[in-house]
C-alpha positions as CSV (number, residue, x, y, z in Angstrom):
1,X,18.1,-16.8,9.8
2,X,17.1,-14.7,6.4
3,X,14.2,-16.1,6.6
4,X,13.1,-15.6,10.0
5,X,14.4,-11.4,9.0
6,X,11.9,-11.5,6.0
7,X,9.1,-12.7,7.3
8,X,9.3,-10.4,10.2
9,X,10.2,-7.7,8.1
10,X,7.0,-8.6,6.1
11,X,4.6,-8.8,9.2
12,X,5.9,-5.3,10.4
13,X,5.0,-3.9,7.1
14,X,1.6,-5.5,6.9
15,X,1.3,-3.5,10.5
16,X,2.5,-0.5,9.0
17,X,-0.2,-0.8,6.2
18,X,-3.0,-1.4,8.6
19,X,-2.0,1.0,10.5
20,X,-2.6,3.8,7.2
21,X,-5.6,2.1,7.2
22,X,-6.9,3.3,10.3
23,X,-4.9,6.7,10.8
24,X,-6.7,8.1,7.7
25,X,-10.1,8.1,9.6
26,X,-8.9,9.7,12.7
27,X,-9.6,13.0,13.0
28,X,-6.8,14.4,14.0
29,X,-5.4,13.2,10.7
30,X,-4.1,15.9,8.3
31,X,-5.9,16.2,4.9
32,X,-2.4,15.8,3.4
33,X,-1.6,12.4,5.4
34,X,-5.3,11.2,4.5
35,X,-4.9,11.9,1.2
36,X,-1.7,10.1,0.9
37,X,-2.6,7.3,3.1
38,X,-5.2,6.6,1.7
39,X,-3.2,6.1,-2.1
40,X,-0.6,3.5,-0.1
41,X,-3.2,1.8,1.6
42,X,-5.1,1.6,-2.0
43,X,-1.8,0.4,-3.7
44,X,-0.6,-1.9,-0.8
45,X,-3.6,-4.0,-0.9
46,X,-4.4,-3.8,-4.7
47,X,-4.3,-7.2,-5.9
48,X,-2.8,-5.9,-9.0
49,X,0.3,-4.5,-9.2
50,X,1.5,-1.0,-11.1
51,X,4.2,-3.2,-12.0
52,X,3.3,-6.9,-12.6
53,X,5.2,-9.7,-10.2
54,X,6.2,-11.8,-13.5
55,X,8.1,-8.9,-14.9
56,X,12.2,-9.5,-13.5
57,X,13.4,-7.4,-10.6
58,X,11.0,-4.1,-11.7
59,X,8.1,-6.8,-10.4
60,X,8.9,-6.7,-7.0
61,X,10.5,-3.3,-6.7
62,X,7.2,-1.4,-6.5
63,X,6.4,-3.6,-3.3
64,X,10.0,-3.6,-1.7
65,X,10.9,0.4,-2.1
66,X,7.6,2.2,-3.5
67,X,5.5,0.6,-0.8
68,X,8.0,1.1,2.0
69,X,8.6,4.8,1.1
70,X,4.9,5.7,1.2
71,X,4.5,4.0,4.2
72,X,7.6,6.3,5.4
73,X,6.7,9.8,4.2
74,X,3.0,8.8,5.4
75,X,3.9,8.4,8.9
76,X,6.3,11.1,8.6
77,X,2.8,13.2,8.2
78,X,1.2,11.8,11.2
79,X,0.7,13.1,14.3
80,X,2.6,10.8,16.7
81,X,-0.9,9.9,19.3
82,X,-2.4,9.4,15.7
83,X,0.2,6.7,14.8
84,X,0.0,5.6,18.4
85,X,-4.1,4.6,18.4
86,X,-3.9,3.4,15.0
87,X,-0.4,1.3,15.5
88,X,-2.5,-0.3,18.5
89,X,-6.0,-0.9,16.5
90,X,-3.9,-2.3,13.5
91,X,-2.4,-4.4,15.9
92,X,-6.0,-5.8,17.6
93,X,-7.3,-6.5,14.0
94,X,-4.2,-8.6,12.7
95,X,-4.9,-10.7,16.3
96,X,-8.1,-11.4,15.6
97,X,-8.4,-11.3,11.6
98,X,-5.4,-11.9,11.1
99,X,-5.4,-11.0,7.2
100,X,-5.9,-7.7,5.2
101,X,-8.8,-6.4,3.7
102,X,-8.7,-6.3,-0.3
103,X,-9.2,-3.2,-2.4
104,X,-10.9,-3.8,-5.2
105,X,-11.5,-0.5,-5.9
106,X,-7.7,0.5,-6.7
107,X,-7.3,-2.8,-8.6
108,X,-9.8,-1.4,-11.1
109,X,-7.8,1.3,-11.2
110,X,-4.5,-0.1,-12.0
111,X,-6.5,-2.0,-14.2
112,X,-7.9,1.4,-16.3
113,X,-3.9,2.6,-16.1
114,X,-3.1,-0.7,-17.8
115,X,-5.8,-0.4,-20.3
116,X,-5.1,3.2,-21.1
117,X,-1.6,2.6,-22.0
118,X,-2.2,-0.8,-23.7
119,X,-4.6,1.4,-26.2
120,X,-1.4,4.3,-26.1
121,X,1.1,1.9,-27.2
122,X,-1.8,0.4,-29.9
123,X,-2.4,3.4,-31.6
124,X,1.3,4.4,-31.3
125,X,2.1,1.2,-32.9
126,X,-0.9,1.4,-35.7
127,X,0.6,4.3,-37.5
C-alpha cells in the first residue's frame, strides 16, 4: 500500500515537472514564473544532483522537499488557464513518450558549482 502511495506520488510529480516545462513557453506566463520555472524544470531533470544521491538522508532531500517546493511556489505564480493547458499537454506527452526529456545543460552547471567549490575547499585546504 506504501508503495502503491509513492509511486503515485512520484508520477504526479513527474506531471507537475512537465507541466513547468510547458507553462514557461506560454505566453501568458509571467517573467517571474518563467524565470523560476525554468530553474525547477532545469534542476528536476538534471542528471546530477546539487546534492549527490550517495550522500545519507541530505541526498534525497533536495528531490523530496527542494523539488516539491519549487514546483509549489511555481504554480503558485501561474495563471490558473496557464496551468490548465500545460497540466493537459504534460499530460498528452507522458501518454505518448512516456519519459522526460534530459537537461544537460543544467547538469553542466551543477557540474561547474561542484568544481568551483572542489577548487574553494583546495585552496582553503593548501594554506
Amino acid at each position: 500500500m506504501a508503495l502503491d502511495r509513492l509511486q503515485k506520488w512520484a508520477r504526479e510529480l513527474k506531471a507537475q515537472v512537465m507541466t513547468l516545462w510547458f507553462s514557461r513557453s506560454h505566453p501568458d506566463t509571467p517573467v517571474s514564473a518563467k524565470i523560476l520555472a525554468a530553474v525547477v524544470v532545469a534542476y528536476a531533470l538534471s542528471p546530477i544532483d546539487l546534492i549527490p544521491d550517495f550522500i545519507p538522508v541530505l541526498g534525497y532531500l533536495d528531490d523530496l522537499i527542494l523539488v516539491p517546493i519549487g514546483i509549489y511556489l511555481t504554480l503558485k505564480l501561474l495563471p490558473p488557464h496557464v496551468i490548465a493547458e500545460s497540466r493537459s499537454k504534460a499530460d498528452l506527452w507522458l501518454a505518448d513518450k512516456n519519459n522526460k526529456p534530459g537537461n544537460y545543460f543544467a547538469a553542466a552547471v551543477i557540474v561547474l558549482i561542484w568544481v568551483g567549490v572542489a577548487a574553494w575547499i583546495w585552496s582553503v585546504c593548501s594554506r
